[in-house]
C-alpha positions in Angstrom: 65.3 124.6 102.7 67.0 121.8 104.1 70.6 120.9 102.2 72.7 118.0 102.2 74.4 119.7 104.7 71.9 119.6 107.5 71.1 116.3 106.4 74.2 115.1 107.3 74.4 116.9 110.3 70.8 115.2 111.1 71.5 111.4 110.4 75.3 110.8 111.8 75.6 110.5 115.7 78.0 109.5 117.2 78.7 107.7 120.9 80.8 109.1 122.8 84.5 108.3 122.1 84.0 107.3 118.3 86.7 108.0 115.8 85.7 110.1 113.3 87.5 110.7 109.8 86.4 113.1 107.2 87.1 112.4 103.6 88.2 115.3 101.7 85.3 117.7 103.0 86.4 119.5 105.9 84.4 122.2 105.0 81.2 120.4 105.5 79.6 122.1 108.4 78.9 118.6 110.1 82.7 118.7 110.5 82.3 121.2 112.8 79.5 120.8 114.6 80.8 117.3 115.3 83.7 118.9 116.7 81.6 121.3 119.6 79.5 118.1 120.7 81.0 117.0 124.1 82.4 113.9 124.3 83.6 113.0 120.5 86.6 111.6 120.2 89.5 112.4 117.9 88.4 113.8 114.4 90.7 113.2 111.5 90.7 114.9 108.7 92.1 113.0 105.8 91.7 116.5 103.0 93.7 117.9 100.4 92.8 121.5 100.5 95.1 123.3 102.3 93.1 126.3 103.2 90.1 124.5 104.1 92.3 122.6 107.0 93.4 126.0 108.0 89.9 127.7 107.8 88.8 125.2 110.4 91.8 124.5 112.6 92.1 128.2 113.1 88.4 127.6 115.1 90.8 126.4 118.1 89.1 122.5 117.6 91.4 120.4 119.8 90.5 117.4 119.1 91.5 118.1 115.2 94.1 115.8 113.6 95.5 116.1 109.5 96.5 113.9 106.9 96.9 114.1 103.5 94.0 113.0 101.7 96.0 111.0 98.5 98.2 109.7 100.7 96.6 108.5 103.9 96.9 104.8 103.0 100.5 105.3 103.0 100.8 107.3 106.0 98.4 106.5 108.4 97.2 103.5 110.7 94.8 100.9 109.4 91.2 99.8 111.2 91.3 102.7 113.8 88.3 104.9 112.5 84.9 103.8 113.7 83.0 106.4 111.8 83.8 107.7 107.9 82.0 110.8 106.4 82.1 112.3 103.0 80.0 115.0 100.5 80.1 114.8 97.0 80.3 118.3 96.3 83.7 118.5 97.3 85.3 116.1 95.7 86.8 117.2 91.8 86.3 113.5 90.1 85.5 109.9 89.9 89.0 109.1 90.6 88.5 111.1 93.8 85.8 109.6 94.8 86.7 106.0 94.3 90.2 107.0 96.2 87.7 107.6 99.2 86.1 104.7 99.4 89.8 102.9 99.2 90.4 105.1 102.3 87.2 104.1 104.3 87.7 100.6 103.3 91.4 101.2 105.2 90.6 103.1 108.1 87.3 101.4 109.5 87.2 98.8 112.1 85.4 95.9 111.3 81.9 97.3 112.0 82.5 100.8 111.1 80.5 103.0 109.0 80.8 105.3 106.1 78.2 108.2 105.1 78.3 109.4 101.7 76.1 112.5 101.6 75.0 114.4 97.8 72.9 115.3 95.5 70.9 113.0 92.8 72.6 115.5 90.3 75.9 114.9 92.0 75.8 111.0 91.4 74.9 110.0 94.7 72.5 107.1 92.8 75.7 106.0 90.9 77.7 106.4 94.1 75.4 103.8 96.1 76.7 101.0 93.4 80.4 101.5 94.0 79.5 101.4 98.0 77.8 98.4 97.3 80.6 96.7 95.2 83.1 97.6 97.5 81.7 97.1 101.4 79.0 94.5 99.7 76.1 96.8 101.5 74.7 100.3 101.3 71.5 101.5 102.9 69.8 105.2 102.5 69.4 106.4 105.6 68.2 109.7 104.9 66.7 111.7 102.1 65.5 114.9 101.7 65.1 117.9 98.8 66.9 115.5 96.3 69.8 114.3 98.6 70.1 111.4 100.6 72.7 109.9 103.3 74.3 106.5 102.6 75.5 104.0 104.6 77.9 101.3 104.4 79.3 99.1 107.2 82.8 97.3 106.8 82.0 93.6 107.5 85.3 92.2 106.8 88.9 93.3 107.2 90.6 94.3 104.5 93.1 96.9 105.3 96.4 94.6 104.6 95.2 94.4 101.1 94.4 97.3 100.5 98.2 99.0 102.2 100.0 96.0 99.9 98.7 97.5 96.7 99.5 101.1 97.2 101.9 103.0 96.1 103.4 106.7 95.4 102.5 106.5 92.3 98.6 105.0 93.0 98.9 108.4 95.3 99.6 110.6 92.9 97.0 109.5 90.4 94.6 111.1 92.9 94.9 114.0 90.9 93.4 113.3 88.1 93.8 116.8 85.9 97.5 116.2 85.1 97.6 116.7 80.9 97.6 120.1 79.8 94.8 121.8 78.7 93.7 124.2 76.0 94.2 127.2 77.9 97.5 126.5 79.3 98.7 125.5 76.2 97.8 129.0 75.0 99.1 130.6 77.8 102.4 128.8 77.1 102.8 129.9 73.3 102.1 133.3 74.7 103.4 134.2 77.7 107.2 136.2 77.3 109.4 134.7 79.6 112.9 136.4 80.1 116.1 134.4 81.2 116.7 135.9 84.5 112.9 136.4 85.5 111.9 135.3 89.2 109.0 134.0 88.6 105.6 132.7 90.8 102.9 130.3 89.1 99.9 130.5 91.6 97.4 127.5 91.3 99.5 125.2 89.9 98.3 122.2 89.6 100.7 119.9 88.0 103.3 122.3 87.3 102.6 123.0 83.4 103.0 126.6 83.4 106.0 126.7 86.0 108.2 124.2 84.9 107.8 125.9 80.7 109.2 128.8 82.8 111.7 127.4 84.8 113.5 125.7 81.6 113.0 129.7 79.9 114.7 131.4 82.6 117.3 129.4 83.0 119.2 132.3 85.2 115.7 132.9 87.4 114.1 131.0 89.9 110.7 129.8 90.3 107.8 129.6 92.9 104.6 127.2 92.1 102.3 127.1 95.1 98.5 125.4 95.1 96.3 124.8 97.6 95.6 121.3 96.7 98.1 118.8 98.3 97.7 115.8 95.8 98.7 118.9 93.2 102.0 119.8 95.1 102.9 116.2 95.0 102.4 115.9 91.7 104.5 119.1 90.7 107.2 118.0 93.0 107.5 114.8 91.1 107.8 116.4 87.7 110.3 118.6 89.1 112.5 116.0 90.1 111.5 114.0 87.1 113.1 117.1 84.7 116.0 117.7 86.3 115.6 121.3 86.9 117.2 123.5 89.7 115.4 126.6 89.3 112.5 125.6 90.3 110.3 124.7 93.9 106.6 124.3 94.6 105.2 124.9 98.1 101.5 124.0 99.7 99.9 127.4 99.7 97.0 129.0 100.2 96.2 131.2 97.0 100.0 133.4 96.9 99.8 133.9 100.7 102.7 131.3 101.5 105.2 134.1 99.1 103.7 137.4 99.8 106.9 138.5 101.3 108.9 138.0 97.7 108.6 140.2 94.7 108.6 138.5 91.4 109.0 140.2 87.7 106.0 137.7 86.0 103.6 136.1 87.6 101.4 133.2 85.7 98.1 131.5 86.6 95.0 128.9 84.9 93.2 129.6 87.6 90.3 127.5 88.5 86.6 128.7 88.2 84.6 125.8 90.1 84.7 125.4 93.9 82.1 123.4 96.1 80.5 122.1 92.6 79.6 125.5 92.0 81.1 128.0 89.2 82.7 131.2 90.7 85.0 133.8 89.8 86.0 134.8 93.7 89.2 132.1 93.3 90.3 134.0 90.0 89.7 137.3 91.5 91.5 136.6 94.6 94.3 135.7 92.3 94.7 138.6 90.7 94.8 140.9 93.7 97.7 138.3 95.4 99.6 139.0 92.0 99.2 142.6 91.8 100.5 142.8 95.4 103.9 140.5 94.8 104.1 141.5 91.3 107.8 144.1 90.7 106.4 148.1 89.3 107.9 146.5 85.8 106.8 142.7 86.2 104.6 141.4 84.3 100.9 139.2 84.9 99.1 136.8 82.3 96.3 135.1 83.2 94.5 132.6 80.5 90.6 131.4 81.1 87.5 130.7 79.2 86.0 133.4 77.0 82.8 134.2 78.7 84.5 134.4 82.5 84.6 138.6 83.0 87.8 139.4 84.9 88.9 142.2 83.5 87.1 144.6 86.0 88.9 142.9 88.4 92.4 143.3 86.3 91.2 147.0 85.6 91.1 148.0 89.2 94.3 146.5 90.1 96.5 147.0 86.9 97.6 150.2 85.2 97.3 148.5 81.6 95.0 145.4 80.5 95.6 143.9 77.1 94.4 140.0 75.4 97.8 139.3 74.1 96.7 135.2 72.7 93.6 133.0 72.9 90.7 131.4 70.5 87.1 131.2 70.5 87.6 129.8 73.6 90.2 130.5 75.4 91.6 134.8 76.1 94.9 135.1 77.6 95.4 138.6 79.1 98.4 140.4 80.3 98.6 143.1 83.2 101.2 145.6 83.7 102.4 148.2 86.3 100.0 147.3 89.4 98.3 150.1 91.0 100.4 152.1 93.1 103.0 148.9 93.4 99.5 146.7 95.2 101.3 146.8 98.9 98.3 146.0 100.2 95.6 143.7 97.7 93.3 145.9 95.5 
């Protein structure tokens, strides 16, 4: 059955020599075919994901080039780009989305096009309004299975405008999860934190759970990584913001930019959606990075929603499994004494 993925791949061409820039979905698989057709230019990808940028610049694409999704407006040139893609699926919000459209409206030439590619139940219909409203056009140019391909063409130049109100701080709003949850809140009240602990917060988002134990072990040191750029940024800024010295956050892919160190507690909220889609393969992958960089006596909590089964997955990589906090909702869970001090992940 044909996707929104070969619909893409079936409705953009491209002339030789265009300038393409992706919007936050490198890992559509237009990205790449675009990439193996002879004669295409220069293909930016403006993403946030770390590991998705390295997933596909590992392919050996020359003609690859990255930015920072939240922060291309500050960073990047204005009115080179003759083509803009983006998919739904991979984008985590409204704010996201709108952010995109800011981006196209920046990096087009006057005549250059966007493609919005998704699903009915992924708001493309609602997304063909905000086109309109913001390049005054929008065609379907493709549907197919409940998807379609937008199109919007920049007719006038607006790229000044748009670089004269941005800001940092416009940036960083990109990320829109940045109160604390339920669950984290949970995990806070629970979680034992000792005054000299070295400690590693994987997923971090916007530093919740790292910076509660940064000002507990005041003697320790820190690590927050996340994959997500706009969520490094974000932490960095609250780290700075409370003063502390304990404390760093690094772009990384799960725990795989620390799996060198050894830490006595590892924390995580990990998330359980990717691609639009619940999973438990981000979570799981999380717990075998943590048993591996985790000290014989450390110590691993882990908070998520009720009716998401990792413990199997805690079992067969931890000695000793235990709910230590949570509601009807929420179960926070501590591990102890990985299995056979996790060298290599379980």
């Amino acid at each position: 059955m044909r996707n929104s993925a070969c619909l893409l791949c079936d409705t953009v061409q491209l002339t030789p020599g265009e300038e393409l820039l992706v919007l936050n979905s490198a890992a559509e698989p237009f990205v790449a075919l675009a990439a193996q057709r002879s004669g295409t230019g220069t293909i930016t990808l403006a993403e946030d994901n770390v590991a998705t940028m390295r997933e596909l610049m590992s392919k050996g694409l020359p003609i690859l080039r990255q930015r920072a999704f939240h922060e291309y407006i500050l960073r990047a040139p204005a009115s080179t780009m003759d083509v803009a893609v983006m998919n739904l699926i991979y984008q985590p919000s409204k704010v996201w989305l709108m952010h995109g459209l800011q981006v196209a409206l920046y990096a087009l030439r006057e005549g250059g096009k966007l493609y919005v590619v998704g699903a009915k139940d992924r708001g493309i219909l609602s997304m063909a309004k905000r086109m309109q409203d913001y390049f005054g056009n929008v065609e379907t140019v493709a549907i197919s299975k409940g998807h379609r391909v937008l199109c919007s063409v920049k007719a006038v130049e607006t790229a000044s405008e748009i670089r004269k109100q941005a800001s940092q701080e416009d940036a960083l709003r990109v990320f829109a999860d940045s109160q604390l949850d339920e669950g984290t809140r949970l995990l806070l009240e629970t979680m034992e934190v000792r005054v000299t602990d070295e400690a590693l917060d994987i997923g971090c988002g916007a530093g919740f759970i790292g910076l509660h134990i940064a000002r507990q072990a005041s003697q320790g040191q820190v690590t927050m990584v996340d994959a997500s750029l706009a969520a490094v940024a974000v932490a960095q800024h609250a780290i700075e913001q409370s003063g502390l010295i304990n404390v760093r956050v690094l772009a990384s892919d799960g725990a795989q930019a620390v799996l060198a160190q050894r830490f006595d507690l590892v924390a995580t909220n990990p998330p359980f959606h990717q691609g639009g889609l619940q999973t438990t393969a981000i979570a799981e992958r999380f717990i075998r990075e943590a048993a591996q960089v985790l000290r014989a006596n450390g110590r691993f909590y882990l908070v998520a929603n009720r009716f998401l089964k990792y413990e199997p997955t805690l079992w067969a990589c931890f000695k000793q499994v235990e709910e230590v906090g949570g509601n009807t909702r929420y179960k926070v869970l501590r591990s102890l004494f990985p299995v056979e001090e996790m060298e290599e992940p379980c």
